[in-house]
Gaussian input, Z-matrix of N, CA and C with variables (Angstrom, degrees):
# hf/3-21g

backbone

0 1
 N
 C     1     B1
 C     2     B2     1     A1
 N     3     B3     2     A2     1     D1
 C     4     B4     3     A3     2     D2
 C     5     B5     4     A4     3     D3
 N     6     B6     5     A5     4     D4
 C     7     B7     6     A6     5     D5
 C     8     B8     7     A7     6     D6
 N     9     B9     8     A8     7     D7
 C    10    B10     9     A9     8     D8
 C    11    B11    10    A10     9     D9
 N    12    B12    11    A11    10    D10
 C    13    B13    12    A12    11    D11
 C    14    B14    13    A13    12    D12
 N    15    B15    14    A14    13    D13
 C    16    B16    15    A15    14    D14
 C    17    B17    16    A16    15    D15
 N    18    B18    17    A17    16    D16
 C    19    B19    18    A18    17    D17
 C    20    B20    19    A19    18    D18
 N    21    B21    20    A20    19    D19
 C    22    B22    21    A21    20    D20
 C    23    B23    22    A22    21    D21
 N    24    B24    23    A23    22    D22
 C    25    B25    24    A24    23    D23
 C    26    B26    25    A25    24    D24
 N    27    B27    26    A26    25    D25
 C    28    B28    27    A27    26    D26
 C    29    B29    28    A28    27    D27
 N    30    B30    29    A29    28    D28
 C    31    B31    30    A30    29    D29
 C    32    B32    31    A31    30    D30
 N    33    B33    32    A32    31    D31
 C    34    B34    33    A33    32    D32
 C    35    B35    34    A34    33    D33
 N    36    B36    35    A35    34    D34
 C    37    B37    36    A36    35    D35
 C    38    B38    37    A37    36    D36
 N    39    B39    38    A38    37    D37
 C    40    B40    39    A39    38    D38
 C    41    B41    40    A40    39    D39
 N    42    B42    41    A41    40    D40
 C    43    B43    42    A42    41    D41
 C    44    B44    43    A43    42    D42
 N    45    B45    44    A44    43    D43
 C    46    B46    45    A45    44    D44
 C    47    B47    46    A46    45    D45
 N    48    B48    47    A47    46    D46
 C    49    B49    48    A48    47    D47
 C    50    B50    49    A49    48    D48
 N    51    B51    50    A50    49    D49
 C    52    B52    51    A51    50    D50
 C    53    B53    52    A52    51    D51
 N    54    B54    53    A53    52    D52
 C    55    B55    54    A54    53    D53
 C    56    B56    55    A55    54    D54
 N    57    B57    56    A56    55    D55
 C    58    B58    57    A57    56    D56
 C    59    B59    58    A58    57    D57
 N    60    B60    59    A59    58    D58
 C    61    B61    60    A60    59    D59
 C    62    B62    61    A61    60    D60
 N    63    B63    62    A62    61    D61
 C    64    B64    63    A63    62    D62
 C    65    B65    64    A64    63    D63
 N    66    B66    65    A65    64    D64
 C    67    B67    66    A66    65    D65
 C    68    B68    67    A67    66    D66
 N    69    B69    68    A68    67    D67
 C    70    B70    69    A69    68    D68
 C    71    B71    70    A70    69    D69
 N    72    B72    71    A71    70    D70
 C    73    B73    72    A72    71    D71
 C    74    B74    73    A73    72    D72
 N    75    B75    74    A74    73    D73
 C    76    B76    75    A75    74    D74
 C    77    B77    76    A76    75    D75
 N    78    B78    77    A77    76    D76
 C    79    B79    78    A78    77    D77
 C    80    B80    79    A79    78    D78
 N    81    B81    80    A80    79    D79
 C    82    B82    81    A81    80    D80
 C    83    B83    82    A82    81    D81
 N    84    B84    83    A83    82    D82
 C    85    B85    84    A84    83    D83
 C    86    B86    85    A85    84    D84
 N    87    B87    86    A86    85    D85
 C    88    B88    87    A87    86    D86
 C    89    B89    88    A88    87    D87
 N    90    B90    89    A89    88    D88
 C    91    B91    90    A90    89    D89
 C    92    B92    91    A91    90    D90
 N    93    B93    92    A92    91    D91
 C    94    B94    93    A93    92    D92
 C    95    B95    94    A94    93    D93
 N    96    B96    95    A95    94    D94
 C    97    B97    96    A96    95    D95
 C    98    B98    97    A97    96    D96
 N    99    B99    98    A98    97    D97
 C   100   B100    99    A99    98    D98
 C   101   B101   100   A100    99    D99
 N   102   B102   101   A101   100   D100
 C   103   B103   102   A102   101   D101
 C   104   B104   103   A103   102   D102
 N   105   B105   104   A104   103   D103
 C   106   B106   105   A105   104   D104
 C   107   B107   106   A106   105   D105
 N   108   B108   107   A107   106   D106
 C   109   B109   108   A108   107   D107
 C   110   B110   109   A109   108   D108
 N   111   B111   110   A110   109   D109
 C   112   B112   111   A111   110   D110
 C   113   B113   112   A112   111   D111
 N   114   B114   113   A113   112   D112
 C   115   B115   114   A114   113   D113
 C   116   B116   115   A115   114   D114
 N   117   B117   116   A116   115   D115
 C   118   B118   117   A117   116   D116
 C   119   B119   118   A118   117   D117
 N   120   B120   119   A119   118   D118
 C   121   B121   120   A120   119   D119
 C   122   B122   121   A121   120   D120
 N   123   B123   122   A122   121   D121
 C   124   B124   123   A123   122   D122
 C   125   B125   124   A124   123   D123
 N   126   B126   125   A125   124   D124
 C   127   B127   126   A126   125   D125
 C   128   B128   127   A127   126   D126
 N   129   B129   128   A128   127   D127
 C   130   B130   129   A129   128   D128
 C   131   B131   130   A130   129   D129
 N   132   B132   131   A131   130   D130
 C   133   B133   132   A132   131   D131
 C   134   B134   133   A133   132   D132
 N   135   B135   134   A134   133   D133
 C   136   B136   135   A135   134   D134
 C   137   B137   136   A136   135   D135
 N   138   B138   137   A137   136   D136
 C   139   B139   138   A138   137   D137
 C   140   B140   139   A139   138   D138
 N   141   B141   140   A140   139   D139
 C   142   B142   141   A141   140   D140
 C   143   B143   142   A142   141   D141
 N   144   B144   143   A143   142   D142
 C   145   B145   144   A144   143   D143
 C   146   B146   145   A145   144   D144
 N   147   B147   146   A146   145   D145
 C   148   B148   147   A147   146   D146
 C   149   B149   148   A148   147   D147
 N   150   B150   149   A149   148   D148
 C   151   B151   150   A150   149   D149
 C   152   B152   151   A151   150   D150
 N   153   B153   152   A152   151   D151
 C   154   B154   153   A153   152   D152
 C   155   B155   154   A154   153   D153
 N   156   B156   155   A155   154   D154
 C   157   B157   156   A156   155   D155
 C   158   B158   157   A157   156   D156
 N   159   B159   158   A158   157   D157
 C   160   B160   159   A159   158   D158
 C   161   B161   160   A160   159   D159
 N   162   B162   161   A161   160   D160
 C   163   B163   162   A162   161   D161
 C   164   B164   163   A163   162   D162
 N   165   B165   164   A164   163   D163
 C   166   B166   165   A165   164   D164
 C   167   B167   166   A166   165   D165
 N   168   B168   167   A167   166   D166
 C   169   B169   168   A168   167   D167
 C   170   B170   169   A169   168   D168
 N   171   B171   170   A170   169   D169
 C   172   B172   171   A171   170   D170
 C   173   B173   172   A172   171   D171
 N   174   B174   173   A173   172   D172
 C   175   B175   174   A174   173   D173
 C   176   B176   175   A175   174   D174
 N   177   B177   176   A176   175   D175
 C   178   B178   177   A177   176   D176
 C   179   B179   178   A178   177   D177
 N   180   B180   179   A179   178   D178
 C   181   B181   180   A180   179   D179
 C   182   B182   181   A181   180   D180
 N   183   B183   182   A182   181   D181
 C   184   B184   183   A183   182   D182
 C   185   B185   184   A184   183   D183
 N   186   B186   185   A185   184   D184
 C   187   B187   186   A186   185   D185
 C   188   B188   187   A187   186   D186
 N   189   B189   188   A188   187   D187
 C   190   B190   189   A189   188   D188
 C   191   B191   190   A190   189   D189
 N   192   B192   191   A191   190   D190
 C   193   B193   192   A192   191   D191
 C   194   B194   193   A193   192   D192

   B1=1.4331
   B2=1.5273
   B3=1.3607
   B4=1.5823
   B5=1.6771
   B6=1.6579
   B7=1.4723
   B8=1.4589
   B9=0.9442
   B10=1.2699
   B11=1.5824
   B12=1.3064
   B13=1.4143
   B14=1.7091
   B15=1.4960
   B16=1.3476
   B17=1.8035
   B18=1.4085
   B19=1.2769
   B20=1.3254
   B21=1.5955
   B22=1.2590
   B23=1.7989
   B24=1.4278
   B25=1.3467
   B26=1.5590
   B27=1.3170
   B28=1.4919
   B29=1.6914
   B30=1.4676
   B31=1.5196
   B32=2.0493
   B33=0.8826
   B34=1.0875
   B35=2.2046
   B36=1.5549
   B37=1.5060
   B38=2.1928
   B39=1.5524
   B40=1.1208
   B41=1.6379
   B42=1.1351
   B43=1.8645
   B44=1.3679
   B45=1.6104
   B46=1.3196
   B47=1.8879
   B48=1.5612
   B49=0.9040
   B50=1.6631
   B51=0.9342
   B52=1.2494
   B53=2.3352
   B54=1.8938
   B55=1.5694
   B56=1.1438
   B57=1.6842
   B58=1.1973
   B59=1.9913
   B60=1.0447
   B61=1.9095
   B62=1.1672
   B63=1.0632
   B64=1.7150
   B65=1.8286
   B66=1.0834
   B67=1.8920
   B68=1.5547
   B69=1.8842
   B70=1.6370
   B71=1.4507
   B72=1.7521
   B73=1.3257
   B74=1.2949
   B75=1.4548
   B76=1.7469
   B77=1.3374
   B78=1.4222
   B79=2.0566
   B80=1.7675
   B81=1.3198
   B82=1.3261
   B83=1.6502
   B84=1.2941
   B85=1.5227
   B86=1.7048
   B87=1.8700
   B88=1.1601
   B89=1.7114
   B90=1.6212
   B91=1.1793
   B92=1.6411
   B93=1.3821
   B94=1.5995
   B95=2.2849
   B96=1.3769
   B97=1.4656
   B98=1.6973
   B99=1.9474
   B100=0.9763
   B101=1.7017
   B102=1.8323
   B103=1.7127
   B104=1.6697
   B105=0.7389
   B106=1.4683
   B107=1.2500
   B108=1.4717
   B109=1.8008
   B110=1.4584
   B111=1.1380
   B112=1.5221
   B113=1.3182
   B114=1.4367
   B115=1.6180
   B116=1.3081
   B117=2.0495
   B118=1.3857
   B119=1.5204
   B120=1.0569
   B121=1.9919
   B122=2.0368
   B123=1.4445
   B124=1.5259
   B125=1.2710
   B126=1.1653
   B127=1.6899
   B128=1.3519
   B129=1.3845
   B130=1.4172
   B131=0.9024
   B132=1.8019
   B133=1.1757
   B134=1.9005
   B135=0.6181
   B136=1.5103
   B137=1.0620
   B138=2.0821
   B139=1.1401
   B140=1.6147
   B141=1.7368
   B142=1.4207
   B143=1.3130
   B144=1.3883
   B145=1.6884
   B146=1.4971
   B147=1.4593
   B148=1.7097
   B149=1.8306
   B150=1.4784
   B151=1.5989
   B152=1.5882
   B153=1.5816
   B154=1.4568
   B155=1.3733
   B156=1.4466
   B157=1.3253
   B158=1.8437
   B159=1.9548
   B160=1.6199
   B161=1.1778
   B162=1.4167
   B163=1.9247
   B164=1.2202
   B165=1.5008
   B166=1.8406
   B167=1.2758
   B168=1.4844
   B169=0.8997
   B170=2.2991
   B171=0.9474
   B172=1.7884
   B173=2.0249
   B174=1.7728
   B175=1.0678
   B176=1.6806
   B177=1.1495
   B178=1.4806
   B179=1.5787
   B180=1.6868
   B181=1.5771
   B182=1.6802
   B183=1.1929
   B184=1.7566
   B185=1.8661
   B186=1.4721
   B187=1.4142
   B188=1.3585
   B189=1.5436
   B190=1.1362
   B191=1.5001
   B192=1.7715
   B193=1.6951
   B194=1.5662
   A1=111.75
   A2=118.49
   A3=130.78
   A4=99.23
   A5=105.11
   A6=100.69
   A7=127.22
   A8=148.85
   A9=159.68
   A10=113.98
   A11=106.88
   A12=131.35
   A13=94.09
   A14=123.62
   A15=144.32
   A16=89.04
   A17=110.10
   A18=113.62
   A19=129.08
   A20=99.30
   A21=104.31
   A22=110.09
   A23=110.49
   A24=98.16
   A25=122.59
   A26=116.21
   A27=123.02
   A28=113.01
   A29=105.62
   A30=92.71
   A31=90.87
   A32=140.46
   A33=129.46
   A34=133.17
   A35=77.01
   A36=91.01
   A37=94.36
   A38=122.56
   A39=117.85
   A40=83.20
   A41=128.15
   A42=134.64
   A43=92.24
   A44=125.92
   A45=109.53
   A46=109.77
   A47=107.95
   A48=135.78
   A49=88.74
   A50=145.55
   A51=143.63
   A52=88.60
   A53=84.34
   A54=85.33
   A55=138.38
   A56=123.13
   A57=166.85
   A58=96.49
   A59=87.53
   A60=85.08
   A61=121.52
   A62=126.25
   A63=122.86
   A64=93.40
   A65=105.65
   A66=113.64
   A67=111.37
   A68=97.44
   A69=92.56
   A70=128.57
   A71=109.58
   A72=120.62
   A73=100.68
   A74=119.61
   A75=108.94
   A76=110.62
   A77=94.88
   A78=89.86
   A79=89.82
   A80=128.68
   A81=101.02
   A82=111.41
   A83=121.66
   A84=111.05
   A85=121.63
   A86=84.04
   A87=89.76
   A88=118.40
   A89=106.21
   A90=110.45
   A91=105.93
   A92=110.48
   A93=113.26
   A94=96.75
   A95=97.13
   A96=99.11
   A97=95.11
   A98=107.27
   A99=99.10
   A100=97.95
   A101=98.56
   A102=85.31
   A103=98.98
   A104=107.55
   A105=108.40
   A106=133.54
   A107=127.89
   A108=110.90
   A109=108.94
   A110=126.27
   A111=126.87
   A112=125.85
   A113=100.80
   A114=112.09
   A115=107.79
   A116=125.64
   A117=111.59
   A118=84.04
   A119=119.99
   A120=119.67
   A121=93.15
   A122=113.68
   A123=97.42
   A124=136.23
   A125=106.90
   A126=104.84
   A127=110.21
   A128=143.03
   A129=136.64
   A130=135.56
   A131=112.22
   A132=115.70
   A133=107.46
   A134=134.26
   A135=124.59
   A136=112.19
   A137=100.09
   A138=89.61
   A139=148.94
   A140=117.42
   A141=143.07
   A142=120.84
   A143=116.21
   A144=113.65
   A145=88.99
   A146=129.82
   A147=122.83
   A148=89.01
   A149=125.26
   A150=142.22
   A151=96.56
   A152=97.32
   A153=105.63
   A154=111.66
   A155=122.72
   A156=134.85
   A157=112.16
   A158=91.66
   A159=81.38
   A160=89.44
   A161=129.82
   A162=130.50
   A163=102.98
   A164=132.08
   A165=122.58
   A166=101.25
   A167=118.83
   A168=121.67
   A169=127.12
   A170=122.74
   A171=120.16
   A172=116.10
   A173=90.74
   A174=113.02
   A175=107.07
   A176=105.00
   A177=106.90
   A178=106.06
   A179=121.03
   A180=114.20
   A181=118.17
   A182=99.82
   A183=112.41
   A184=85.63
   A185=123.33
   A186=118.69
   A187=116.61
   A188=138.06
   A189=143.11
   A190=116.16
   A191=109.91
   A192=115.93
   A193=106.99
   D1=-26.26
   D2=-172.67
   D3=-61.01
   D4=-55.28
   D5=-175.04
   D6=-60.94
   D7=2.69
   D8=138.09
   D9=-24.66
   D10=-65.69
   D11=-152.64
   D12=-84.85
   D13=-24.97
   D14=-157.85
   D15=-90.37
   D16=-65.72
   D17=-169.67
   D18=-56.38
   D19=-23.57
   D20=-179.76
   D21=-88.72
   D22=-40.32
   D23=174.86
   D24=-55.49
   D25=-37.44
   D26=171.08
   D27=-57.41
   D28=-40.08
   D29=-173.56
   D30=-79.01
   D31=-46.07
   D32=172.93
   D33=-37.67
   D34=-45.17
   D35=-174.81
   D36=-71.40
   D37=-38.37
   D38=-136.66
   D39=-92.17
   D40=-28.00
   D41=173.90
   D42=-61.92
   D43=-55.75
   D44=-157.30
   D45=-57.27
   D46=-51.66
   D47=-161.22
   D48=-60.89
   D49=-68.95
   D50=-118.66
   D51=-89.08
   D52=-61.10
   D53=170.38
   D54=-35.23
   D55=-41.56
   D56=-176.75
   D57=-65.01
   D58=-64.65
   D59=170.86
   D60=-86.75
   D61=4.91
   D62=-170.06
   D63=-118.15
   D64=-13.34
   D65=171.71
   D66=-86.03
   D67=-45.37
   D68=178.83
   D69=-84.59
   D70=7.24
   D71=176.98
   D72=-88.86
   D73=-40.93
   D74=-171.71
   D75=-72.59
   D76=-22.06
   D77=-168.38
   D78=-76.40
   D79=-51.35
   D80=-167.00
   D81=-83.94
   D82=21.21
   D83=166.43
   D84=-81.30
   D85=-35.41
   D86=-179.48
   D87=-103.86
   D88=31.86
   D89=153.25
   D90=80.70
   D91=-2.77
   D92=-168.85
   D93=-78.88
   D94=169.88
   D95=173.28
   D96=-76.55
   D97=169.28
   D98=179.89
   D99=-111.80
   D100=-22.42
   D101=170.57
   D102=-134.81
   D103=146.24
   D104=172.10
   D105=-37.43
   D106=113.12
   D107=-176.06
   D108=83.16
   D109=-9.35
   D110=169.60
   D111=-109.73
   D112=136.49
   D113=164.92
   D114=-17.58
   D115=136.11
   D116=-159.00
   D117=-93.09
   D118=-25.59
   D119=-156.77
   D120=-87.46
   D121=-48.87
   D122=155.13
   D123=-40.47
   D124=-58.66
   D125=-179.20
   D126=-74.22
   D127=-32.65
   D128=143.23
   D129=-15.72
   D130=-61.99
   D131=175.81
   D132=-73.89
   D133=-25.40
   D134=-166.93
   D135=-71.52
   D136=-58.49
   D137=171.29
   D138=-59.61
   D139=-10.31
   D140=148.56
   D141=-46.40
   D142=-31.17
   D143=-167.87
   D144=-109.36
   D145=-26.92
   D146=-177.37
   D147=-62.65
   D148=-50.32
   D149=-156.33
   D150=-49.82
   D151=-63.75
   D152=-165.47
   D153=-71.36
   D154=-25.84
   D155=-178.20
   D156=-61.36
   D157=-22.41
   D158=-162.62
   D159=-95.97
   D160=-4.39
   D161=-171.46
   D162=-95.38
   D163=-33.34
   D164=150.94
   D165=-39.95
   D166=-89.48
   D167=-158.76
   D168=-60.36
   D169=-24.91
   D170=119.98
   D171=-5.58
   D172=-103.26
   D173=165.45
   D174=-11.26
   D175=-89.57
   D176=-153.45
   D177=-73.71
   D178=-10.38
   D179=158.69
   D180=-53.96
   D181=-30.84
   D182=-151.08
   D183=-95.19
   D184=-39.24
   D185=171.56
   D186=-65.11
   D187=-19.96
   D188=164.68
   D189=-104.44
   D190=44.18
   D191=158.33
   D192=-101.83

């Protein structure tokens, strides 16, 4: 019954994560800001380690079903 509740956070966390990097790659290819008013290589990077942070954390929901 636990895995239910598991699967869904992983499929949740692994969309966020994945979207989350595949948005902050186009914005900095094409040179656009990634947040408004911010450092472009700050907000890049954060937003990259929040991306990958949410695809560990995915990952290891879906490894503990």
């Amino acid at each position: 019954m636990e895995s239910g509740p598991a699967i869904f956070a992983g499929l949740v966390f692994a969309l966020f994560g994945g979207a989350l990097l595949l948005w902050t790659a186009v914005r900095v290819r094409h040179r656009e800001p990634v947040a408004q008013g911010v450092n472009q290589v700050a907000s890049a990077t954060l937003a990259g380690v929040v991306a990958v942070t949410s695809l560990f954390l995915g990952t290891w929901c879906f490894l503990h079903v």
